[in-house]
Structures are given as structure tokens and as C-alpha cells.
Backbone bond lengths (Angstrom), bond angles and torsions (degrees), N, CA, C in turn:
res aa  C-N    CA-C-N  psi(-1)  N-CA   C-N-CA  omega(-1)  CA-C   N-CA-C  phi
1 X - - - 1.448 - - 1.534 107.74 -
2 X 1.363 114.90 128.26 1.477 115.35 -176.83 1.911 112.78 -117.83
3 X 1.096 112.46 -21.74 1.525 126.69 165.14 1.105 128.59 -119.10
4 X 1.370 122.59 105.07 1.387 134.48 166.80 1.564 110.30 -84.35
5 X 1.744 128.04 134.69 1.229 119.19 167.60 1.373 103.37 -108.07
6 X 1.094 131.11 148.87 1.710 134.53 154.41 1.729 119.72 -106.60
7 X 0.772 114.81 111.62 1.714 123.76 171.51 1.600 99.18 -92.47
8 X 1.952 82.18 110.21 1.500 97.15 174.53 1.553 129.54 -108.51
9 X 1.416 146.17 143.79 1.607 126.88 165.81 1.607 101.60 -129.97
10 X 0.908 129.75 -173.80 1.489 122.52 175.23 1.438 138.31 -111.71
11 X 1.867 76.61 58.47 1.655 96.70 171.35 1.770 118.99 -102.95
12 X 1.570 92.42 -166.53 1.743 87.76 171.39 1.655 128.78 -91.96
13 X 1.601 106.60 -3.60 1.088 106.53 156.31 1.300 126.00 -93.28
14 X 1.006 140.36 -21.94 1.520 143.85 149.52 1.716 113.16 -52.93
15 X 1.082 115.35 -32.44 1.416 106.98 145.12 1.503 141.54 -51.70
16 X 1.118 88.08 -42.82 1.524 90.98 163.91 1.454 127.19 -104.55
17 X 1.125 116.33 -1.96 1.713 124.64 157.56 1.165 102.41 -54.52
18 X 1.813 125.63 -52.84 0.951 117.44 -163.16 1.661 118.64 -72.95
19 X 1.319 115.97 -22.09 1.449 136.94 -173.57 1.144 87.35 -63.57
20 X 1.595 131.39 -70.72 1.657 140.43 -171.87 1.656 112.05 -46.28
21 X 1.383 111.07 -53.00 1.293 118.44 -175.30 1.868 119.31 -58.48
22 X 1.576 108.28 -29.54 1.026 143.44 -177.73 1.521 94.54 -73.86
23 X 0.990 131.09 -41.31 1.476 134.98 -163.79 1.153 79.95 -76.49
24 X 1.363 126.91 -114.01 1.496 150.40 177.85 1.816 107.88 6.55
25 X 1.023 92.53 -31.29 1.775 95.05 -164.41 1.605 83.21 -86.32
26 X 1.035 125.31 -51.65 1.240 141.86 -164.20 1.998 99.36 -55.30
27 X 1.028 98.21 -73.05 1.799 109.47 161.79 1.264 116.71 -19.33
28 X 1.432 113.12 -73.84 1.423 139.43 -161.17 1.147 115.16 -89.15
29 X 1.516 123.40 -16.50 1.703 118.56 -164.53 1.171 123.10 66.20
30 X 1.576 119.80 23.08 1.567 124.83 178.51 0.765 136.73 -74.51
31 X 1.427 154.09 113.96 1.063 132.40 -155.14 1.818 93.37 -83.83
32 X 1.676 107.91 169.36 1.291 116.31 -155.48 1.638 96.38 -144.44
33 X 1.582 99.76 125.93 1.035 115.18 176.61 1.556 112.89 -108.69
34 X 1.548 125.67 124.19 1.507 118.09 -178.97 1.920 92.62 -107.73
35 X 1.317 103.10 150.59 1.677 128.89 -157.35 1.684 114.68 -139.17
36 X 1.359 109.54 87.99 1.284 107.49 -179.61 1.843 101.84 -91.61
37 X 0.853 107.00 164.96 1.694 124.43 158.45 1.502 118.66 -123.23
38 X 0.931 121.45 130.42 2.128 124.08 155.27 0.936 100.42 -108.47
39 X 1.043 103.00 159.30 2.046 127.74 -157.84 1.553 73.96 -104.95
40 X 1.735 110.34 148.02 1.179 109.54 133.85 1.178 130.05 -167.29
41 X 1.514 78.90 78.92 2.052 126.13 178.47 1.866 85.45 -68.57
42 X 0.960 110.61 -44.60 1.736 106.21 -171.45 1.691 118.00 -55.94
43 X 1.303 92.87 -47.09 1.540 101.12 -171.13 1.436 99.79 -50.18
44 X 1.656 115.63 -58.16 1.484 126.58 -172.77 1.822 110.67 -59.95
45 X 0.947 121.57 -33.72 1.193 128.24 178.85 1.496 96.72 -57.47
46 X 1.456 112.91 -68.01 1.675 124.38 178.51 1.600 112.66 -22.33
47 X 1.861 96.60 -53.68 1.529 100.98 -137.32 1.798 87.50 -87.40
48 X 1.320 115.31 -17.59 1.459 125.45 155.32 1.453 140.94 -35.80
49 X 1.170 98.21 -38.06 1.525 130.55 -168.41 1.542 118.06 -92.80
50 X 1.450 106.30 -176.38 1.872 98.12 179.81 1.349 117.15 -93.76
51 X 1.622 110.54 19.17 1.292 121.45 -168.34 1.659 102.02 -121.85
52 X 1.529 115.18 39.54 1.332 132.98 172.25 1.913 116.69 -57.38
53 X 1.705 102.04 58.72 0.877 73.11 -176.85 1.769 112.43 -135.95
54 X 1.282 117.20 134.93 1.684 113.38 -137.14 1.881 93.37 -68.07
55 X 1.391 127.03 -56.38 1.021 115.13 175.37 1.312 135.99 -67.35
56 X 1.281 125.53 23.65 1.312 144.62 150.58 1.790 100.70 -81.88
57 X 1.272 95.41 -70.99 1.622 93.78 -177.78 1.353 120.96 -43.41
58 X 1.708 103.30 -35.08 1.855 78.41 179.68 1.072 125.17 -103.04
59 X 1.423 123.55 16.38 1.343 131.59 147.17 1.086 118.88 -67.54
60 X 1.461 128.86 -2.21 1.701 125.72 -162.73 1.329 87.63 -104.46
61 X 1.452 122.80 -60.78 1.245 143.46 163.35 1.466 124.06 -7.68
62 X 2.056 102.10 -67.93 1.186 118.16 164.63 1.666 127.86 -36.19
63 X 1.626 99.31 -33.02 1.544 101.03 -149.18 1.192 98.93 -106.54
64 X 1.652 124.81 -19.92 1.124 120.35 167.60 2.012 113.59 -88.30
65 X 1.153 116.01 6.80 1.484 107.37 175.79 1.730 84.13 -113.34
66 X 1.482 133.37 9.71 1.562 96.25 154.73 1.388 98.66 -111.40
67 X 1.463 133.76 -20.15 1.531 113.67 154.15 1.395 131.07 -24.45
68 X 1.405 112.58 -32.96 1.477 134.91 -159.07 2.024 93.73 -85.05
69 X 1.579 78.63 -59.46 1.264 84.63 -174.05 1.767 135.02 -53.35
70 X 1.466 104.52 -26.14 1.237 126.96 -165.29 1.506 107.01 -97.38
71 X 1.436 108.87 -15.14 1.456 118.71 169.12 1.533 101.96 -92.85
72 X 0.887 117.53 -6.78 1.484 109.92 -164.42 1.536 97.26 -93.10
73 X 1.520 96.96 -46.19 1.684 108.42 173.41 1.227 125.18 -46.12
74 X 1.632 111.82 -50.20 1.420 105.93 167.92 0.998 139.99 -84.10
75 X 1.499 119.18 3.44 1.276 139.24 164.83 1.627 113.76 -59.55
76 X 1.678 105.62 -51.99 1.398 113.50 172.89 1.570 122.74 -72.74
77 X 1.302 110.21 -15.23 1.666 128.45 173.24 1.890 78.32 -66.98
78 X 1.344 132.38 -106.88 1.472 116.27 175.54 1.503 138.04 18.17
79 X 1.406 111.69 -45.67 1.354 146.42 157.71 1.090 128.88 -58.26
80 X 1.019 132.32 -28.17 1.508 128.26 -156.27 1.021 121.37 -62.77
81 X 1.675 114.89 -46.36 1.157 130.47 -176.91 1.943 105.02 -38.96
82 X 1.202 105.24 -49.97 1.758 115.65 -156.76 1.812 93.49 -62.87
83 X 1.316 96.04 137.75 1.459 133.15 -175.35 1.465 95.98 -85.69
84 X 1.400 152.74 -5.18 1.302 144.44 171.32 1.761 101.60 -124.72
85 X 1.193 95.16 157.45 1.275 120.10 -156.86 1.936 106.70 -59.45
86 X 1.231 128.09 146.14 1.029 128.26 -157.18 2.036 95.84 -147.07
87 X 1.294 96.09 117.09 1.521 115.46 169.00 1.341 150.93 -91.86
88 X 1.157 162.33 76.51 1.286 148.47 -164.40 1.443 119.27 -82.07
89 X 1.517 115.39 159.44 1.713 112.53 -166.83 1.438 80.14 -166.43
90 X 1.387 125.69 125.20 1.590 164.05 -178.98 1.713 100.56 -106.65
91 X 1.173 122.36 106.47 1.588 115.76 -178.53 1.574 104.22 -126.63
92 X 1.636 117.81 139.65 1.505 97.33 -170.11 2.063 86.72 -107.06
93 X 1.079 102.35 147.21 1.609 101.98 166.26 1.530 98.20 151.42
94 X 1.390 105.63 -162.16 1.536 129.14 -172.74 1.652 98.83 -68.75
95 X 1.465 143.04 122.88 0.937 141.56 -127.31 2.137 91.02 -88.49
96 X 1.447 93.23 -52.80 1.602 109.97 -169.40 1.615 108.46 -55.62
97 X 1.794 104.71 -45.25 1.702 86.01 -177.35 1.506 106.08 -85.95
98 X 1.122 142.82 -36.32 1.452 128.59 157.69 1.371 112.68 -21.76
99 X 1.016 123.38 -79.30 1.279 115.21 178.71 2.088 123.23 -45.95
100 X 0.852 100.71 -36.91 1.842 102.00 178.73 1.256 81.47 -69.48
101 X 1.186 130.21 -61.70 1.657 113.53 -161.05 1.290 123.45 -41.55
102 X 1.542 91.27 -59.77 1.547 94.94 -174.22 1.931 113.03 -78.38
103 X 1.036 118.44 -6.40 1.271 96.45 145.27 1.258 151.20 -93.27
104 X 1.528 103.65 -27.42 1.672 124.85 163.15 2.133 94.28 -45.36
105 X 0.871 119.51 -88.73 1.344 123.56 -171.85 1.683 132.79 -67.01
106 X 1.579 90.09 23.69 1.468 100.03 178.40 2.026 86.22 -126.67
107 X 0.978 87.27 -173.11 2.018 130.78 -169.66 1.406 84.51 -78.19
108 X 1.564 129.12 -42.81 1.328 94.50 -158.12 1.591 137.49 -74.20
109 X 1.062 120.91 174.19 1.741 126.60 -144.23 1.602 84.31 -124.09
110 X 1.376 127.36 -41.84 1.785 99.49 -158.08 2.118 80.70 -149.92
111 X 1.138 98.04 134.42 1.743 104.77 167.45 1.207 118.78 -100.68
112 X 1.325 146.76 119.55 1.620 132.46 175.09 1.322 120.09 -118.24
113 X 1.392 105.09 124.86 2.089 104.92 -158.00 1.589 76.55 -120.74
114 X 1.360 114.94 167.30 1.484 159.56 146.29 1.447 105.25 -51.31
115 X 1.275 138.37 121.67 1.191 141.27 173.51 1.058 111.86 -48.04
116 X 1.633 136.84 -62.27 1.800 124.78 153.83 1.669 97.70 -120.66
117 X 1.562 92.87 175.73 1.525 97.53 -164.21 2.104 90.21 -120.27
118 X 1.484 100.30 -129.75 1.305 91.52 -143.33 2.020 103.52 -76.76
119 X 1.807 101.11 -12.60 1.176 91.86 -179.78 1.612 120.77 -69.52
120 X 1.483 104.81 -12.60 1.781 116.91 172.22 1.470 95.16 73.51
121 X 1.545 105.54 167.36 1.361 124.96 -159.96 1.564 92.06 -175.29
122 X 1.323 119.38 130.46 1.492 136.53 161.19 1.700 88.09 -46.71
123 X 1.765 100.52 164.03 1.356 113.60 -176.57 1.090 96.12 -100.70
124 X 1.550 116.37 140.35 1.350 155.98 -157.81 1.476 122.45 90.12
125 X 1.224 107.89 -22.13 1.276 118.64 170.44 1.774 124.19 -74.73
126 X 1.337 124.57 136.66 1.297 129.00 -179.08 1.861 109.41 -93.21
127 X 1.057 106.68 134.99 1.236 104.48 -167.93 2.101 104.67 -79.10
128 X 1.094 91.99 156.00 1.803 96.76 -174.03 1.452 132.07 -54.11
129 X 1.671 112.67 -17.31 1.123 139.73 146.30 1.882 119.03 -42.39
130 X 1.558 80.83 -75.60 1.690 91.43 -172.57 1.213 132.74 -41.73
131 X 2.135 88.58 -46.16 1.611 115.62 -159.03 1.794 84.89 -73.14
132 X 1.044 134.06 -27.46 1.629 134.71 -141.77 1.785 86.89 -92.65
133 X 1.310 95.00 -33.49 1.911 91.51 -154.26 1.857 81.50 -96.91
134 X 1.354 142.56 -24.90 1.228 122.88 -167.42 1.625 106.80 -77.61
135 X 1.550 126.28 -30.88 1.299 152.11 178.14 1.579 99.76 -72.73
136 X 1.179 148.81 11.31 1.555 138.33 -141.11 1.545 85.36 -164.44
137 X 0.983 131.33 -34.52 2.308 104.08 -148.29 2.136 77.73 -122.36
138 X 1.172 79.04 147.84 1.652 92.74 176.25 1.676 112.29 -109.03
139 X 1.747 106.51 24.95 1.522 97.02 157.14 1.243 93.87 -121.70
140 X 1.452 104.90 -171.95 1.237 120.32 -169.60 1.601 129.62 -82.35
141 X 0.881 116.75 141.89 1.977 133.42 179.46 0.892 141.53 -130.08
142 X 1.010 120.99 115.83 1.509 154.06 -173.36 1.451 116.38 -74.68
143 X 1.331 138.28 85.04 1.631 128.01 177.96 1.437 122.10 -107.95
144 X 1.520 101.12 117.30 1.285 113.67 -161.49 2.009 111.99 -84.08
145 X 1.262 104.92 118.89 1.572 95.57 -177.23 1.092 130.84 -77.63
């Protein structure tokens, strides 16, 4: 195995996806890619509305792709330790097909998500993300509880 992906948000199971994913890479020598998404159902909602107004939006915009970013950062601060190469990728859209995309059409070999992320889900339950992206990508997945 040479690519590990992790789909991260800033919950407590994405915390520990990343711990798992970290392992595995660690195992295998994989290099490891961490994969946030931002929704941005908001922006469109905005630009929808009577509050059409573009420099509002891209300040909203702005602040949520360095949210992204700054989670992404400390995600790889997590990382450091690993001796193979370690990636980040900030994607803005619908969280579930971003993710199939970018793994269907990338290198990677194994994806590992958080059983639900920040919208939460009682235990046993898969969060709407996961269940969407585990039913969707034809490699393999790993969901960390």
C-alpha cells in the first residue's frame, strides 16, 4: 500500500481516523494524504438571497477556506512524526462527492473517515457523509469510531 487518504472535520472521530490512518501509513510506508471539504451550500444560499452581495461573499469564503486550512495544518502537526511524505487538499463543495472524486481519480489505495463527523450521529449509526461516501468509491474503507 503506497497511499493512504484520511477525511478529516473537527470532530472526535476524525481524530482518531487520523491516529489510525497514521498507523497504517506508518506500517506500510504510505504516503498520507489528509482531505478536508467546506460546504458551500452557504455561499449559494447568500448569493440567492437579498443580500447579493459579492464582497460579502468573499470574505465569508475567505474565512472559511482558512478554517479549512488551519485544520488541515494541525492535522499534519499530528503527523510529523511519519517518515513518508504527508499531504493536505482543502476542497470547497458537497462534502460526500468531493471526497469519491478525489479518491476514485487519485492513486489512492485505502480512505479512512470517522464514523460521523461534526454533525454527530448516536452510536451505531454512520454519519451521512460516510454512509454516502462508503456506498459510492470502489476502493476500500476504513471507518474509524
Amino acid at each position: 500500500m503506497k497511499h493512504i487518504a484520511v477525511a478529516i472535520d473537527d470532530s472526535d472521530c476524525s481524530t482518531r481516523a487520523i491516529a489510525q490512518a497514521k498507523e497504517l501509513a506508518k506500517l506500510y510506508g504510505a504516503k498520507l494524504t489528509l482531505i478536508h471539504v467546506y460546504d458551500n451550500k452557504y455561499f449559494d444560499t447568500f448569493m440567492e438571497g437579498s443580500y447579493n452581495r459579492l464582497d460579502v461573499i468573499e470574505k465569508m469564503r475567505a474565512e472559511v477556506q482558512e478554517k479549512s486550512a488551519n485544520l488541515l495544518a494541525k492535522a499534519k502537526e499530528q503527523c510529523a512524526d511519519l517518515e513518508t511524505p504527508v499531504e493536505t487538499v482543502s476542497l470547497e463543495g458537497y462534502a460526500a462527492g468531493k471526497i469519491i472524486d478525489f479518491v476514485e481519480e487519485s492513486d489512492v489505495e485505502l480512505l479512512v473517515m470517522g464514523s460521523h463527523g461534526m454533525g454527530g450521529f448516536r452510536r451505531f449509526f454512520l454519519g451521512s457523509v460516510t454512509h454516502k461516501v462508503a456506498v459510492s468509491i470502489e476502493k476500500p474503507i476504513l471507518i474509524v469510531r
